[in-house]
C-alpha positions, 0 to 999 in steps of 0.5 A: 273254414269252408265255404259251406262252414262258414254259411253254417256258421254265418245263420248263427250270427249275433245282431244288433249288439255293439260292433266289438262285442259282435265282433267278438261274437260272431268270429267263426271259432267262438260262433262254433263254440256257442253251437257246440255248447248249446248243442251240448245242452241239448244232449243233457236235456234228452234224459229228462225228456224222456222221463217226462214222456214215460211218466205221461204215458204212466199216467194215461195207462193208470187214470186216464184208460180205466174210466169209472163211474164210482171213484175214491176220494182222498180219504177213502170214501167212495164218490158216486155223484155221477151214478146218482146223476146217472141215476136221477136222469133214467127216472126224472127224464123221458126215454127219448130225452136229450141232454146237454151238459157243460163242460167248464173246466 
């Protein structure tokens, strides 16, 4: 190999493993072979990353972009908590009041 291979290959080594295994390991074909291989899975990874990214950019564009006051629930009913809330505070508070809110999830 030359020398800039083998200082490639020298970053890959294996340590602290017993001296014949390590030995085995870390010669330079099996320590490229290693390299190829997880690089090889890597590359089988790509599809599925990229079906992850497609559905989180689905979502945000479907939920996450079109917030609303008034939502459905599972069973088709309409949830207006919000709207009554909403509601409640315009006629129960003063025009210049403040309101703090907790977020807890």
């Amino acid at each position: 190999l030359t020398g800039a291979a083998a200082s490639f290959l020298a970053d890959f080594a294996i340590a602290n493993v017993g001296t014949e295994i390590g030995a085995t390991l870390n010669r330079p074909p099996v320590r490229l072979l290693r390299i190829l291989l997880a690089a090889l899975a890597c590359y089988g990874l790509i599809p599925q990353i990229v079906e992850f990214l497609d559905f989180c950019e689905q979502k945000a564009r479907r939920t996450l972009s079109h917030p609303q006051i008034v939502t459905k629930g599972k069973d088709g009913s309409l949830i207006d908590d919000y709207r009554q809330a909403y509601t409640w505070l315009k006629d129960n508070t003063a025009e210049d009041a403040r309101v703090m809110a907790w977020w807890d999830y």
